[in-house]
mmCIF file of the N, C-alpha and C atoms, coordinates in Angstrom:
data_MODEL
# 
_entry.id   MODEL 
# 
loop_
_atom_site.group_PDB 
_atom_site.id 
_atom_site.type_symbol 
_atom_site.label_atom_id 
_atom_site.label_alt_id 
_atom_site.label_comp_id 
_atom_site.label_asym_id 
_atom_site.label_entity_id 
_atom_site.label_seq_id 
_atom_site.pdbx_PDB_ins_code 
_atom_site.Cartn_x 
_atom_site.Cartn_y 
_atom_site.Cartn_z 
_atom_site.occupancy 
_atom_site.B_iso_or_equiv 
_atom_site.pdbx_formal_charge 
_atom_site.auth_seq_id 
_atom_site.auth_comp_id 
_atom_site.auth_asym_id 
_atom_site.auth_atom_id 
_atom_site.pdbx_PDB_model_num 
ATOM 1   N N  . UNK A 1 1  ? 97.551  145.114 94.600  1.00 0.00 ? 1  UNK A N  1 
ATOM 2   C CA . UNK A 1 1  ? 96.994  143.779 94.454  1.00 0.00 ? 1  UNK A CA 1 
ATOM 3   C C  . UNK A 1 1  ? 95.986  143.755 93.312  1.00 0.00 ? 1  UNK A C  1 
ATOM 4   N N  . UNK A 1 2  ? 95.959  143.126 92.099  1.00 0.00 ? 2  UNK A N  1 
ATOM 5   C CA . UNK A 1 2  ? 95.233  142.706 90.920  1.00 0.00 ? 2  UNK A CA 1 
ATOM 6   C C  . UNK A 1 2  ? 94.028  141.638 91.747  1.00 0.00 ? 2  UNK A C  1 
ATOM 7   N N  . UNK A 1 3  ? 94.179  140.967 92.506  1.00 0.00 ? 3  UNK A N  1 
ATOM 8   C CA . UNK A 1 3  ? 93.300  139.838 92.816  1.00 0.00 ? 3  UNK A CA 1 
ATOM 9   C C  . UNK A 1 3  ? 93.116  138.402 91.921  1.00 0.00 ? 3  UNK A C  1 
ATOM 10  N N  . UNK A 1 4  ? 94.256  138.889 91.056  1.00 0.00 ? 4  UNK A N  1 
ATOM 11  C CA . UNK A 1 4  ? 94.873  136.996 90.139  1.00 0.00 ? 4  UNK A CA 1 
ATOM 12  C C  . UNK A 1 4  ? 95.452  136.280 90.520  1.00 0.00 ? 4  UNK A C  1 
ATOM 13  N N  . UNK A 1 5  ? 95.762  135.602 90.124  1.00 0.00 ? 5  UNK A N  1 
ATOM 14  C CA . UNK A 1 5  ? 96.039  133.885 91.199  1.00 0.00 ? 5  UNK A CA 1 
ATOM 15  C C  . UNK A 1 5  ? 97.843  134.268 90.843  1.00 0.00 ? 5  UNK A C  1 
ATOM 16  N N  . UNK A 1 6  ? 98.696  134.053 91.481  1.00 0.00 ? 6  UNK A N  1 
ATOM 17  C CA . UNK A 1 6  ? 100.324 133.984 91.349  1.00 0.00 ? 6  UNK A CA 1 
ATOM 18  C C  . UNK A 1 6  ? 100.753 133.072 90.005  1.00 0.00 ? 6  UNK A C  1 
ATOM 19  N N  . UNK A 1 7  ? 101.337 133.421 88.810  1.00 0.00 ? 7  UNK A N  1 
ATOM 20  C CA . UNK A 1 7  ? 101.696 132.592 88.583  1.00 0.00 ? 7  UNK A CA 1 
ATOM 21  C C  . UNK A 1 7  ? 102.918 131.920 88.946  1.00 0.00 ? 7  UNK A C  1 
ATOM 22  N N  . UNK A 1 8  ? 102.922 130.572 88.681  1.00 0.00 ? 8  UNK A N  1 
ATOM 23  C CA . UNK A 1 8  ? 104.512 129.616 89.614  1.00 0.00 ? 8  UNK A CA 1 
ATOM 24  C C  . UNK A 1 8  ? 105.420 130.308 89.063  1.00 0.00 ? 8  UNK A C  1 
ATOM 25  N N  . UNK A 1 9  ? 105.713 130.838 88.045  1.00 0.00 ? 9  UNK A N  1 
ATOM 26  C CA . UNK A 1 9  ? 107.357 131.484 87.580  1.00 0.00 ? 9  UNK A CA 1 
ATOM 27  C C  . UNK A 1 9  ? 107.475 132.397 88.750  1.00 0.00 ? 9  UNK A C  1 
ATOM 28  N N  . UNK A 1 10 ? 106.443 132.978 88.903  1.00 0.00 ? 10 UNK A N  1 
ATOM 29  C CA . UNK A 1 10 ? 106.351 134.534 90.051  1.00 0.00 ? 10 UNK A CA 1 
ATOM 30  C C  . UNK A 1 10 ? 106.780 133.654 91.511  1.00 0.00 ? 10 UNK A C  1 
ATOM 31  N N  . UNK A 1 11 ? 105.991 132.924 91.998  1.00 0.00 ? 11 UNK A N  1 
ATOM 32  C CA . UNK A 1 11 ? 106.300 132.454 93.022  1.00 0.00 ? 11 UNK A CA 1 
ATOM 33  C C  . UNK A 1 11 ? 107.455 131.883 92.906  1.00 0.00 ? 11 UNK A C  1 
ATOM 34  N N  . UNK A 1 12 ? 108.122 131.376 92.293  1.00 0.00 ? 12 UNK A N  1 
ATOM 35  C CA . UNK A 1 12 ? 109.342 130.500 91.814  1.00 0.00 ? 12 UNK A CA 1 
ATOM 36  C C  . UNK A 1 12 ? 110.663 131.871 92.376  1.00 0.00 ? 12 UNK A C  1 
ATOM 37  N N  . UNK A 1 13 ? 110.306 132.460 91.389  1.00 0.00 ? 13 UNK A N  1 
ATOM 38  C CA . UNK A 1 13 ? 111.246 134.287 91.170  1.00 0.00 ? 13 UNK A CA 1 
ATOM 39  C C  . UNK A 1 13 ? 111.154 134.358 92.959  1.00 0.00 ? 13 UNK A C  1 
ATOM 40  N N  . UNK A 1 14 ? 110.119 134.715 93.504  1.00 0.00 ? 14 UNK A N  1 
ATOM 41  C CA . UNK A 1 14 ? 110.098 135.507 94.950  1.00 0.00 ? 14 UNK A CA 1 
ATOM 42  C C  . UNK A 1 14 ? 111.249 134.492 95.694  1.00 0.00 ? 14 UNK A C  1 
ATOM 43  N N  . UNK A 1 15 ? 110.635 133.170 95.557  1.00 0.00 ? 15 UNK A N  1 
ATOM 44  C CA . UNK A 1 15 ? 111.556 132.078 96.785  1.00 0.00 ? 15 UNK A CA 1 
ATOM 45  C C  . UNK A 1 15 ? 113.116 131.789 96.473  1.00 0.00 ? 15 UNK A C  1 
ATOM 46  N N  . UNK A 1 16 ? 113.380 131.916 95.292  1.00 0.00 ? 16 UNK A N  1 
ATOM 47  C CA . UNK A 1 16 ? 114.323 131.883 95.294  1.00 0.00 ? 16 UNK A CA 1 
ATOM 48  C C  . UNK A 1 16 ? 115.902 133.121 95.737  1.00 0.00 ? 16 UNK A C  1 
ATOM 49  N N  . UNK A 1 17 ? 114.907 134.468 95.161  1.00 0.00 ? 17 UNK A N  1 
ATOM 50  C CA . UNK A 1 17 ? 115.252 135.654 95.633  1.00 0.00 ? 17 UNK A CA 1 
ATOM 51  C C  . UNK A 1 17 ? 115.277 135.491 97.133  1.00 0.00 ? 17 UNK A C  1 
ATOM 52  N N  . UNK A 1 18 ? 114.072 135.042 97.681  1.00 0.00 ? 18 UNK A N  1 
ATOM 53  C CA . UNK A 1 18 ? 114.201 135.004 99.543  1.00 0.00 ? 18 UNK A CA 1 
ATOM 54  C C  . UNK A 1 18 ? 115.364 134.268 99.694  1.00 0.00 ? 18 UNK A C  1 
ATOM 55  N N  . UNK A 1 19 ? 115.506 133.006 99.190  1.00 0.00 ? 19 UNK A N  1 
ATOM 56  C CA . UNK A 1 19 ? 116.695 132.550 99.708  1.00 0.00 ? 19 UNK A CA 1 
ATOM 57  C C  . UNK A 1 19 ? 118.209 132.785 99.560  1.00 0.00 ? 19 UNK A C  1 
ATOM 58  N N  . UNK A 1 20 ? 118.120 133.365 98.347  1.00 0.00 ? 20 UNK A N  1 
ATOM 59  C CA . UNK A 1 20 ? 119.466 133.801 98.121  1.00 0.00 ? 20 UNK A CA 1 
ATOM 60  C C  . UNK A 1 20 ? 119.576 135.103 99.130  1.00 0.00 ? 20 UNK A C  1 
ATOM 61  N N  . UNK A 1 21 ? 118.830 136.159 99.251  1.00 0.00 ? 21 UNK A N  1 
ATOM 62  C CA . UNK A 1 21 ? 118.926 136.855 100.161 1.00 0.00 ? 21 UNK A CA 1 
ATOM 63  C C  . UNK A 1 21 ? 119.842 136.371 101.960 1.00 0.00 ? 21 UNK A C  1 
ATOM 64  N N  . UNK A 1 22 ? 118.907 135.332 102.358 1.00 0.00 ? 22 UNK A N  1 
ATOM 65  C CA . UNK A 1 22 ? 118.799 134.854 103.422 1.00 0.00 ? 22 UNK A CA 1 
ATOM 66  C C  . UNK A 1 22 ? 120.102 133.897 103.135 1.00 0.00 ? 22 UNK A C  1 
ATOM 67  N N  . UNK A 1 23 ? 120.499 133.768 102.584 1.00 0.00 ? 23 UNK A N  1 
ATOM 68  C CA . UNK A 1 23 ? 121.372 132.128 102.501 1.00 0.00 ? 23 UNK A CA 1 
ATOM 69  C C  . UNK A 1 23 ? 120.823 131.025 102.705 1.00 0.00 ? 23 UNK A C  1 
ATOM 70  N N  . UNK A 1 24 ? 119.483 130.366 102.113 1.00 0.00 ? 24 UNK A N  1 
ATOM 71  C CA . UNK A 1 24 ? 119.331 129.344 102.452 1.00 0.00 ? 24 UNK A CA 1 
ATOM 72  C C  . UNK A 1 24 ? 119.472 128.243 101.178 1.00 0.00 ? 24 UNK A C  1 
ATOM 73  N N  . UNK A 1 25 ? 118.683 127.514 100.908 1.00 0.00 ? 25 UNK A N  1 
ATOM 74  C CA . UNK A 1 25 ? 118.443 126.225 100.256 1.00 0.00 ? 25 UNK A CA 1 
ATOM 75  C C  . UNK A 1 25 ? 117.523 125.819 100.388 1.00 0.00 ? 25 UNK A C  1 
ATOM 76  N N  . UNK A 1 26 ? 116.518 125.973 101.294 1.00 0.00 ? 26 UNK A N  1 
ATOM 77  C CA . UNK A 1 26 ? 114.833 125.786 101.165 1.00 0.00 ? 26 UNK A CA 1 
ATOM 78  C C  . UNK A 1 26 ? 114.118 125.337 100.170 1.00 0.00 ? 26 UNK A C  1 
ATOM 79  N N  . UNK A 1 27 ? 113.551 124.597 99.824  1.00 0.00 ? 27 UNK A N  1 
ATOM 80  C CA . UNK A 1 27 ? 112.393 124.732 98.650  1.00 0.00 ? 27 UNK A CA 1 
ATOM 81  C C  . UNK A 1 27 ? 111.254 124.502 99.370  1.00 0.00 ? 27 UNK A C  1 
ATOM 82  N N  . UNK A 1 28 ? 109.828 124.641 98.592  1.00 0.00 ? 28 UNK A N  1 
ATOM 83  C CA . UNK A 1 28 ? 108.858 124.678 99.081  1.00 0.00 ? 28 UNK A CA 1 
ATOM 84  C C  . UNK A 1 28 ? 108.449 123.602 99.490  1.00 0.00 ? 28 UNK A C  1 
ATOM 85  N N  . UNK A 1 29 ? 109.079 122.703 98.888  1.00 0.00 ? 29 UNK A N  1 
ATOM 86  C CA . UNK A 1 29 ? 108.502 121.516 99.525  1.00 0.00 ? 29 UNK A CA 1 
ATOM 87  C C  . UNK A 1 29 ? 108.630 121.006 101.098 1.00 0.00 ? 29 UNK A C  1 
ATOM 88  N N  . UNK A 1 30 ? 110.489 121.234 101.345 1.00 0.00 ? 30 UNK A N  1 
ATOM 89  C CA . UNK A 1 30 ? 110.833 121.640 102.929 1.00 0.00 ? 30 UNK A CA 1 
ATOM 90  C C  . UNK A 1 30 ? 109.563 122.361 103.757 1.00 0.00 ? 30 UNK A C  1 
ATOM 91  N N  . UNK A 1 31 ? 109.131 123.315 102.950 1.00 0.00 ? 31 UNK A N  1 
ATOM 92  C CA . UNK A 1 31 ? 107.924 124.455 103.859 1.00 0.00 ? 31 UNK A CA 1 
ATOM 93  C C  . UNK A 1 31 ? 107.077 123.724 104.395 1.00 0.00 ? 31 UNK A C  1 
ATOM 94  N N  . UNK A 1 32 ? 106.485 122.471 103.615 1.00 0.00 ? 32 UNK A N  1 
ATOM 95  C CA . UNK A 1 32 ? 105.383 121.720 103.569 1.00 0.00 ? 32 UNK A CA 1 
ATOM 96  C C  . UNK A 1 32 ? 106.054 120.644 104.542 1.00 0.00 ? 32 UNK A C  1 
ATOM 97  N N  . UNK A 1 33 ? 106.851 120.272 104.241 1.00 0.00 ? 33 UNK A N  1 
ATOM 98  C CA . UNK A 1 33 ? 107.705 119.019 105.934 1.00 0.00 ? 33 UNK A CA 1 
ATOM 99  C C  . UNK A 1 33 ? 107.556 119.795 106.930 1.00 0.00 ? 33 UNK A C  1 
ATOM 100 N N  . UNK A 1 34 ? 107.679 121.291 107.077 1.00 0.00 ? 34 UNK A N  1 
ATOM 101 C CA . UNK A 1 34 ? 108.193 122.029 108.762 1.00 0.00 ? 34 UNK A CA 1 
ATOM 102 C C  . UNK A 1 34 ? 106.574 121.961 108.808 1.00 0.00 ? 34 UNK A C  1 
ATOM 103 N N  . UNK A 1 35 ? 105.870 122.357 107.778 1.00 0.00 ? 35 UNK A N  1 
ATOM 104 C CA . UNK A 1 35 ? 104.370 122.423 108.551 1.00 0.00 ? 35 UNK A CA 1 
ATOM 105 C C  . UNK A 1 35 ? 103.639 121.521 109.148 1.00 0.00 ? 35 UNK A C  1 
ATOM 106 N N  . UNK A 1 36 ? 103.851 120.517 108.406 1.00 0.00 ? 36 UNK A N  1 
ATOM 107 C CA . UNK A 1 36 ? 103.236 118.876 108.853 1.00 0.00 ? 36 UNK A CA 1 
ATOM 108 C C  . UNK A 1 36 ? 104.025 118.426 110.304 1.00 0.00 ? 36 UNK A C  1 
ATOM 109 N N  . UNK A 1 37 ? 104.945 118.574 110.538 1.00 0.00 ? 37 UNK A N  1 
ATOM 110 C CA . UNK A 1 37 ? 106.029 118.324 111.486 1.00 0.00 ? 37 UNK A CA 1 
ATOM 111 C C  . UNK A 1 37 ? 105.221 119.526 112.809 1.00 0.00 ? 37 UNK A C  1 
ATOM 112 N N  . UNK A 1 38 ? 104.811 120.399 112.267 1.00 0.00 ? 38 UNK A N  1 
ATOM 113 C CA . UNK A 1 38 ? 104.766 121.173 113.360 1.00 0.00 ? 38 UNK A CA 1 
ATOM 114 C C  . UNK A 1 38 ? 103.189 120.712 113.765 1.00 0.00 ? 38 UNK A C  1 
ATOM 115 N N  . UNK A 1 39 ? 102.600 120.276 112.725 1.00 0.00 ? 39 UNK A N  1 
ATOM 116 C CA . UNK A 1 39 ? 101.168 120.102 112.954 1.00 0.00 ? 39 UNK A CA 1 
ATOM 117 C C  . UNK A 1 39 ? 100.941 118.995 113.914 1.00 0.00 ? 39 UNK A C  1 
ATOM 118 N N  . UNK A 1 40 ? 101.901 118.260 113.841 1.00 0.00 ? 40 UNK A N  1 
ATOM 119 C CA . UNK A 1 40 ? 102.041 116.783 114.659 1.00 0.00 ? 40 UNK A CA 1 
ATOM 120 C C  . UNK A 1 40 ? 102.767 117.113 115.894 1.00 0.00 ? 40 UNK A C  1 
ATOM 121 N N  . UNK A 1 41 ? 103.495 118.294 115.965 1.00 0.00 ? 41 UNK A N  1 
ATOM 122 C CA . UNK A 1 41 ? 103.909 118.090 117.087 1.00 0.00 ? 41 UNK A CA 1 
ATOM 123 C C  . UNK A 1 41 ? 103.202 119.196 117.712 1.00 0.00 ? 41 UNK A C  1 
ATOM 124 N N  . UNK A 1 42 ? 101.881 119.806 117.386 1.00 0.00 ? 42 UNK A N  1 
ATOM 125 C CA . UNK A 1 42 ? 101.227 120.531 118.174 1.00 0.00 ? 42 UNK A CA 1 
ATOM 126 C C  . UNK A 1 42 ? 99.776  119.936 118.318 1.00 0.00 ? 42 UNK A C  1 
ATOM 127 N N  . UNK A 1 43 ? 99.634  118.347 118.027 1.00 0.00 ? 43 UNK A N  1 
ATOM 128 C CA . UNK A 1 43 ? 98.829  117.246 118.751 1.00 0.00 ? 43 UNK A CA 1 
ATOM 129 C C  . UNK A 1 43 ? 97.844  116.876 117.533 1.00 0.00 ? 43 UNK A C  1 
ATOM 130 N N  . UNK A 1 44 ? 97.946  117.628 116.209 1.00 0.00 ? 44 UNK A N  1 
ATOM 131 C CA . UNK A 1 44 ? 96.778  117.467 114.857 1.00 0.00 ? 44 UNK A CA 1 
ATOM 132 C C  . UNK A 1 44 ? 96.959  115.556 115.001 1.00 0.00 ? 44 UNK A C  1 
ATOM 133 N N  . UNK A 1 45 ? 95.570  115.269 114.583 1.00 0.00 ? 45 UNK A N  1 
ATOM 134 C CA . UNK A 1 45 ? 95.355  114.171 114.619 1.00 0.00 ? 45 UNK A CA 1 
ATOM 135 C C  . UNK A 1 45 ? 95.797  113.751 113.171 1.00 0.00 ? 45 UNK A C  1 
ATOM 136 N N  . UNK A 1 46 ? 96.102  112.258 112.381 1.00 0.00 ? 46 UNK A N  1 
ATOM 137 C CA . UNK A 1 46 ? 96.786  111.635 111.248 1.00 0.00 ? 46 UNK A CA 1 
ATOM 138 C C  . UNK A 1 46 ? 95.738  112.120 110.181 1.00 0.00 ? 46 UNK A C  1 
ATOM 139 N N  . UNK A 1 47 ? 94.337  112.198 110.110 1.00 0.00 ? 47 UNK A N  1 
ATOM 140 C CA . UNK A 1 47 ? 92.902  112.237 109.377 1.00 0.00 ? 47 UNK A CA 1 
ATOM 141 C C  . UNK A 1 47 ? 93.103  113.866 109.086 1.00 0.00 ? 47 UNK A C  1 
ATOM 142 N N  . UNK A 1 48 ? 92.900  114.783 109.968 1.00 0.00 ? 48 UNK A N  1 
ATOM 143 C CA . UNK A 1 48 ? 93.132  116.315 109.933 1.00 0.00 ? 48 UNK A CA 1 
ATOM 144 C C  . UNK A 1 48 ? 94.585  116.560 109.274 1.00 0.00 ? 48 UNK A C  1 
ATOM 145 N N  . UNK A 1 49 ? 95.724  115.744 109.295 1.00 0.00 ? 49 UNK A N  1 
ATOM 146 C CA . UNK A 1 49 ? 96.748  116.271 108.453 1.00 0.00 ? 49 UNK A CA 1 
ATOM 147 C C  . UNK A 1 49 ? 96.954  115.860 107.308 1.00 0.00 ? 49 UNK A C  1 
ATOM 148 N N  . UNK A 1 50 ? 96.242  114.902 107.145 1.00 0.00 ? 50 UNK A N  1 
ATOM 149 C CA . UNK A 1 50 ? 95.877  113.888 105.730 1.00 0.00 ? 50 UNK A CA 1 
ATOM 150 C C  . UNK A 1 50 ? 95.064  114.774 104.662 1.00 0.00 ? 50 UNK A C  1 
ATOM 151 N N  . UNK A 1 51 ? 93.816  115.696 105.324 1.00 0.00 ? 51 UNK A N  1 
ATOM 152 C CA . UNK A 1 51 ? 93.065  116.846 104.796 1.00 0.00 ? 51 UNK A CA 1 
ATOM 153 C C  . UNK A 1 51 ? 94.263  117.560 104.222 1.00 0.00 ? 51 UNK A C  1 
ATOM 154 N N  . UNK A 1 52 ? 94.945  118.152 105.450 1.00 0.00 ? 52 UNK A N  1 
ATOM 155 C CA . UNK A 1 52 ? 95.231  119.882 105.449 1.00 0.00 ? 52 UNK A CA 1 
ATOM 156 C C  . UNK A 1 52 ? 96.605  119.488 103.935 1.00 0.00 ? 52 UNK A C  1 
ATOM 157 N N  . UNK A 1 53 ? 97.382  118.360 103.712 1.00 0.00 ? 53 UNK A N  1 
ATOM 158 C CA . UNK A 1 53 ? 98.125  118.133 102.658 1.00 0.00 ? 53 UNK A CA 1 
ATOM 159 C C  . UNK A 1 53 ? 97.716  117.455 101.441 1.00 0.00 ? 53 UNK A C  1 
ATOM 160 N N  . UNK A 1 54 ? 96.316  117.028 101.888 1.00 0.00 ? 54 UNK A N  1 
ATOM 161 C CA . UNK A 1 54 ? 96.177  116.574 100.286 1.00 0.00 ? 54 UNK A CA 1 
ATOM 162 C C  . UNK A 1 54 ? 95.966  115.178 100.449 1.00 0.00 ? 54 UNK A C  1 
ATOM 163 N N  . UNK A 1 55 ? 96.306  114.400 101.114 1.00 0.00 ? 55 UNK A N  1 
ATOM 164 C CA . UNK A 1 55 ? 96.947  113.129 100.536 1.00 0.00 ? 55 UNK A CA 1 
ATOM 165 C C  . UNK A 1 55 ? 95.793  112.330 100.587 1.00 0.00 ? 55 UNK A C  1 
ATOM 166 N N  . UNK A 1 56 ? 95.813  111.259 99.559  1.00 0.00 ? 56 UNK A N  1 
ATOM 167 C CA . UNK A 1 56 ? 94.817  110.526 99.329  1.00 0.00 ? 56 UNK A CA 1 
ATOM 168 C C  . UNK A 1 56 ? 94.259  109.641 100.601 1.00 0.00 ? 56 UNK A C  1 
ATOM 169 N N  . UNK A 1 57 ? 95.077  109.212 101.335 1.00 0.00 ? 57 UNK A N  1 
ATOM 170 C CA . UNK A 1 57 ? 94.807  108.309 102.760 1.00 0.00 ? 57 UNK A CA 1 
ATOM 171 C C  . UNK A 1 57 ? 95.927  108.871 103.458 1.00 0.00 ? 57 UNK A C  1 
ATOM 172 N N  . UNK A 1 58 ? 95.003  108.462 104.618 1.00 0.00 ? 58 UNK A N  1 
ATOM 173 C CA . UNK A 1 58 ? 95.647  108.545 105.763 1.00 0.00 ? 58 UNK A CA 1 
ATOM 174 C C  . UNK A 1 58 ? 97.246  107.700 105.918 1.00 0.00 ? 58 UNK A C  1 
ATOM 175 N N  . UNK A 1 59 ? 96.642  106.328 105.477 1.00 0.00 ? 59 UNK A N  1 
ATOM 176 C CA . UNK A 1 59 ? 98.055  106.095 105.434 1.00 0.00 ? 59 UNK A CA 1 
ATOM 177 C C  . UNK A 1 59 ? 99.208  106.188 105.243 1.00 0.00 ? 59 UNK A C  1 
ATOM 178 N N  . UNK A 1 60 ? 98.966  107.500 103.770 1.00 0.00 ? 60 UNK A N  1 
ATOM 179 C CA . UNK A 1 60 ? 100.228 107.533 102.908 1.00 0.00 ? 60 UNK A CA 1 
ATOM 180 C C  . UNK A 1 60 ? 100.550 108.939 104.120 1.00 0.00 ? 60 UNK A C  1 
ATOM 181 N N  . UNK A 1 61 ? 99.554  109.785 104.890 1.00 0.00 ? 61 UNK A N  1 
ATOM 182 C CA . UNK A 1 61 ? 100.194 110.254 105.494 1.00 0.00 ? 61 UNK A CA 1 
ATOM 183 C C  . UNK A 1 61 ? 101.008 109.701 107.137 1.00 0.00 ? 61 UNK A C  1 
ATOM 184 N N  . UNK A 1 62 ? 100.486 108.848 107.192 1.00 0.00 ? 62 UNK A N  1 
ATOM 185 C CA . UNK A 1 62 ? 101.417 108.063 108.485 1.00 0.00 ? 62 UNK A CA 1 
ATOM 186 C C  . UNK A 1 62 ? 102.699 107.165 107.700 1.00 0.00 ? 62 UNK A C  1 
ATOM 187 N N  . UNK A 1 63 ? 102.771 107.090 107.037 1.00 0.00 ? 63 UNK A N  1 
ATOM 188 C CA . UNK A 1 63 ? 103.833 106.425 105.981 1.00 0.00 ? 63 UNK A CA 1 
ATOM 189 C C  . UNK A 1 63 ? 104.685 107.399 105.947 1.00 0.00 ? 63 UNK A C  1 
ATOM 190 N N  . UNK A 1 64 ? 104.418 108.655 105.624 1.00 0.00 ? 64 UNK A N  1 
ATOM 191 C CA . UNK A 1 64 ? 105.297 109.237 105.231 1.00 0.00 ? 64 UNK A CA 1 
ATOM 192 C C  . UNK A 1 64 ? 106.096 110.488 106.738 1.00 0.00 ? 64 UNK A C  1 
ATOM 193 N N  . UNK A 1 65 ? 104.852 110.643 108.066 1.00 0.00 ? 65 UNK A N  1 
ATOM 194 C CA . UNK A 1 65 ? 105.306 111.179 108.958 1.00 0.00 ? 65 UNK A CA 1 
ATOM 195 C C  . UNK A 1 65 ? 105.203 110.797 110.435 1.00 0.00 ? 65 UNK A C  1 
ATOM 196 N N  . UNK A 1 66 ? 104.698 109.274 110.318 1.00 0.00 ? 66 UNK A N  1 
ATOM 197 C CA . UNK A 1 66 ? 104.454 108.410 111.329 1.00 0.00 ? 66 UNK A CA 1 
ATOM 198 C C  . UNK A 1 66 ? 105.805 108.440 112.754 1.00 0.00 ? 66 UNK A C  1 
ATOM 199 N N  . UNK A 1 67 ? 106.759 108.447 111.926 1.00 0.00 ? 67 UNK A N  1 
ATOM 200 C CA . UNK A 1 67 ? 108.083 108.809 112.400 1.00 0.00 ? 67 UNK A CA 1 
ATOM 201 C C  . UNK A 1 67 ? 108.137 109.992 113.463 1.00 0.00 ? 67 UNK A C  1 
ATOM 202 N N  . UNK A 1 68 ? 107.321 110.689 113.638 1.00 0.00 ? 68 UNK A N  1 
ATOM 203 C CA . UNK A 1 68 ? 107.052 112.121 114.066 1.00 0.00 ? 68 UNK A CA 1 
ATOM 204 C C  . UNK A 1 68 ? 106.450 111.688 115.162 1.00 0.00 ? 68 UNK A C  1 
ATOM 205 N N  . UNK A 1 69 ? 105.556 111.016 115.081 1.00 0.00 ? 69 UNK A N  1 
ATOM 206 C CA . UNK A 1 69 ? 105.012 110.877 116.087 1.00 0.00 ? 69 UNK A CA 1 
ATOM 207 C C  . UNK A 1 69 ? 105.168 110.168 117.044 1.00 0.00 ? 69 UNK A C  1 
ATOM 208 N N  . UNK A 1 70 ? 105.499 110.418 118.481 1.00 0.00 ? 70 UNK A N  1 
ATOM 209 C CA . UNK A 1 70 ? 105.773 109.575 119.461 1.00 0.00 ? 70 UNK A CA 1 
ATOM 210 C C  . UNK A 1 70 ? 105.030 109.075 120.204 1.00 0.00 ? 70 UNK A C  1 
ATOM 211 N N  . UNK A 1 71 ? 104.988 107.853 121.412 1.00 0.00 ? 71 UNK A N  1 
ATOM 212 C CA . UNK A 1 71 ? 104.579 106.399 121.731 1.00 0.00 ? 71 UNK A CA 1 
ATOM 213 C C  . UNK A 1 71 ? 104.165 107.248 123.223 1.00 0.00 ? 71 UNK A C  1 
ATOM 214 N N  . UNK A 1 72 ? 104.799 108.271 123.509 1.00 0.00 ? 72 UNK A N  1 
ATOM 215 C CA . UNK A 1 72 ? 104.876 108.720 125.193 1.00 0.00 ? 72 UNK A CA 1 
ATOM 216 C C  . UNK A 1 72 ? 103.788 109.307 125.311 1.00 0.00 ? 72 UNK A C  1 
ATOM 217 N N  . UNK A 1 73 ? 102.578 108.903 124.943 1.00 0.00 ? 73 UNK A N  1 
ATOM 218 C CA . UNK A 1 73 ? 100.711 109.080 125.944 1.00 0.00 ? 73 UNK A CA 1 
ATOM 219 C C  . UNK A 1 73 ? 100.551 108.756 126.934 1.00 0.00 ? 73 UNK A C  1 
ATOM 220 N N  . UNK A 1 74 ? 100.925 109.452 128.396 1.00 0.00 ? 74 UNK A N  1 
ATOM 221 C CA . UNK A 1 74 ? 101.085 108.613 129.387 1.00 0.00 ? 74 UNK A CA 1 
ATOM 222 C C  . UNK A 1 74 ? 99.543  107.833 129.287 1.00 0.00 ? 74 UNK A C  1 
ATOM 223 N N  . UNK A 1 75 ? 98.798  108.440 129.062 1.00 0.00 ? 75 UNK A N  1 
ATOM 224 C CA . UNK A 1 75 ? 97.301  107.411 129.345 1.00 0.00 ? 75 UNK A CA 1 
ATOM 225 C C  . UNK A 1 75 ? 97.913  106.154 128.591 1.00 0.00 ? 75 UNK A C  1 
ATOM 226 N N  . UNK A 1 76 ? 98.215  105.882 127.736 1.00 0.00 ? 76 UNK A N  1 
ATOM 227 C CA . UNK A 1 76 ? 98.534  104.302 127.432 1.00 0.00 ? 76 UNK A CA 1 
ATOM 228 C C  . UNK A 1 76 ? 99.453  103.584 127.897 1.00 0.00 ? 76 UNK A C  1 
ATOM 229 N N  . UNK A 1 77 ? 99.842  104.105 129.292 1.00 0.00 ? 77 UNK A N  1 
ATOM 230 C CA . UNK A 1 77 ? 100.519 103.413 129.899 1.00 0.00 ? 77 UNK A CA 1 
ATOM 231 C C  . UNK A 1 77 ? 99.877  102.806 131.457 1.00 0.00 ? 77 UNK A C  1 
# 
């Protein structure tokens, strides 16, 4: 380990090697849907996943994974 930052060709080189290995089709961006997806479905609130990706508002993250989230709280019933 040097302790320098990856450059993207390098990271680019590794993922693609992983996938051809593996047989997949993945890109990183997929990585970033399974994480958000998992973050929501392990109860992260819209504000905390809005942080953990970046996104400018909240909204653009309920816009974009609002879908994920389901209506069945029994307390609001």
């Amino acid at each position: 380990m040097s302790g320098r930052l990856l450059a993207p060709s390098t990271l680019q080189s590794a993922w693609t090697t992983a996938n051809k290995q593996l047989g997949l089709t993945a890109t990183p961006h997929d990585l970033r849907h399974y994480f958000a997806s998992a973050q929501i479905r392990g109860g992260q609130s819209i504000k905390v996943l809005q942080a953990l990706l970046g996104h400018k508002s909240a909204m653009e993250t309920w816009d974009t994974y609002g879908h994920l989230i389901g209506d069945e709280d029994p307390r609001s019933r």
